[in-house]
C-alpha positions in Angstrom: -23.0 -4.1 32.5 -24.4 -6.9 30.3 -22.9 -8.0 27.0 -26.5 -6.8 25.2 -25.8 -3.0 27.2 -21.9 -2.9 26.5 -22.8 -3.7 22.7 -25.6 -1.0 22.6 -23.6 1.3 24.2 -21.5 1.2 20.8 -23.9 3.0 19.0 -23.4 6.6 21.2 -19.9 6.5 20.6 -17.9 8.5 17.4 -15.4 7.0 15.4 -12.2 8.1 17.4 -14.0 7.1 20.5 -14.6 3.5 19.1 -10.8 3.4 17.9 -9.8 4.0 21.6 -12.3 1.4 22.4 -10.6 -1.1 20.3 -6.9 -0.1 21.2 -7.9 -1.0 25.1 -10.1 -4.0 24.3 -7.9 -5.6 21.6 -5.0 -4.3 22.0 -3.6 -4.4 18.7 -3.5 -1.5 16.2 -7.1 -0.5 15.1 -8.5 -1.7 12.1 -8.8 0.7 8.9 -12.2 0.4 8.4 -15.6 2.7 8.5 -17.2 3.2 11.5 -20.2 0.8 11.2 -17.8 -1.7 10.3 -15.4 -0.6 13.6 -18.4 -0.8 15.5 -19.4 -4.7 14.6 -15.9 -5.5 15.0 -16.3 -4.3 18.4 -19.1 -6.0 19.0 -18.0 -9.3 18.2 -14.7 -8.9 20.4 -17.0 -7.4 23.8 -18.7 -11.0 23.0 -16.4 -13.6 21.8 -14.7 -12.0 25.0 -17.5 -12.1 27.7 -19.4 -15.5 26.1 -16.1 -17.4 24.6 -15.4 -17.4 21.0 -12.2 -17.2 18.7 -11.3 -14.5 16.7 -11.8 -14.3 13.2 -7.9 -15.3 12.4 -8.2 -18.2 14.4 -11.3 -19.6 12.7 -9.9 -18.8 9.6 -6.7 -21.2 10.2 -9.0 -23.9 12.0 -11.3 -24.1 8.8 -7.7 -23.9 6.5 -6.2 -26.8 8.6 -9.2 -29.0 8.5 -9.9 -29.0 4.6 -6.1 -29.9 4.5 -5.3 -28.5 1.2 -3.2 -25.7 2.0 -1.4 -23.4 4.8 -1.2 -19.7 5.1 1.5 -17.9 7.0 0.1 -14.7 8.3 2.6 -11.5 7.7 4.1 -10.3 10.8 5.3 -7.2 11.9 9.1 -6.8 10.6 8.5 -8.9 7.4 9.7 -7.9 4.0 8.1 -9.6 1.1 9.6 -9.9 -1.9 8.5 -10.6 -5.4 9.1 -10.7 -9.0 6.7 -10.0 -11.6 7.0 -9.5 -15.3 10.4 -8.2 -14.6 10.5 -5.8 -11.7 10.9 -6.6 -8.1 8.5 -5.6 -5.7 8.8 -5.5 -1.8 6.2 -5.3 0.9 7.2 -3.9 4.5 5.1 -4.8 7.2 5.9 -2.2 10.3 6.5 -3.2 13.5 2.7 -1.3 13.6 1.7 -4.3 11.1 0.6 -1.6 8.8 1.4 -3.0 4.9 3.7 -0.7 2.9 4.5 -1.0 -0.7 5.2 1.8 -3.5 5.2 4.6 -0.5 1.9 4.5 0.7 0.5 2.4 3.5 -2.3 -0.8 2.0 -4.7 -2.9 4.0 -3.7 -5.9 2.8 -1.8 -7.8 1.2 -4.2 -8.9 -1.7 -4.9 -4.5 -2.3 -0.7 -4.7 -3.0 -1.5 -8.2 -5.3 -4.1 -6.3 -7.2 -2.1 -2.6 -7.5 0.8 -4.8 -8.8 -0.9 -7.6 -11.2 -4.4 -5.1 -12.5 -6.0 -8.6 -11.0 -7.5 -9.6 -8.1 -5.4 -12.3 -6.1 -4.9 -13.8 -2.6 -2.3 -11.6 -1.4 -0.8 -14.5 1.4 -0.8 -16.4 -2.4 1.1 -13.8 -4.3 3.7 -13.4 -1.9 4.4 -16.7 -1.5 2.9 -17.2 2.3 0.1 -19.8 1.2 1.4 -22.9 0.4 -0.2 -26.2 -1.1 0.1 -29.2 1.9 1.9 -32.1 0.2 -1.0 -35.1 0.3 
């Protein structure tokens, strides 16, 4: 099957189908997003994959290292995040399913926990202390 027919072949497929999809292609735990969304992700994997390409972390970091400015640790599974702000101590949890935890419910990121915490938006990896400024 070509790349063009495996992509195509997306669009007949229902959301739990597609997270099954991703769970064998990836093999990591499936992102929460909608289904159109799922179904690009998807997409770009089956080709990155079959053509070459890096995923979307990786490009991220490359572009981060080459303006120099600053570094960004990415939250793994087993983490605990701590911070302090105006007087109460907050801690993120990431499971060992990488899923974000904070206040009892489950976030997608870390910059949805910056926001719920601050009423601001902010780089979560900045919040939490995991972006740091490179010494020139």
């Amino acid at each position: 099957m070509t790349v063009t027919d495996e992509v195509a072949a997306l669009d007949a497929l229902a959301l739990g189908d597609l997270r099954v999809r991703w769970t064998r292609l990836v093999g990591t735990p499936v992102p929460k997003v909608g289904t159109n969304m799922l179904r690009l992700a998807l997409a770009w994997e089956i080709q990155a994959r079959r053509e070459g390409g890096l995923t979307r972390a990786t490009t991220q970091a490359l572009e981060q290292l080459a303006r120099g400015r600053t570094r960004t640790a990415c939250p793994r599974a087993g983490m605990r995040l701590v911070r302090e702000w105006q007087g109460q101590v907050h801690v993120v949890e990431v499971g060992e399913d990488e899923v974000i935890r904070w206040d009892g419910r489950e976030w997608r990121s870390l910059s949805e926990v910056a926001r719920a915490i601050t009423g601001t938006r902010w780089s979560g990896p900045a919040f939490f202390g995991l972006k740091k400024v490179v010494a020139a």
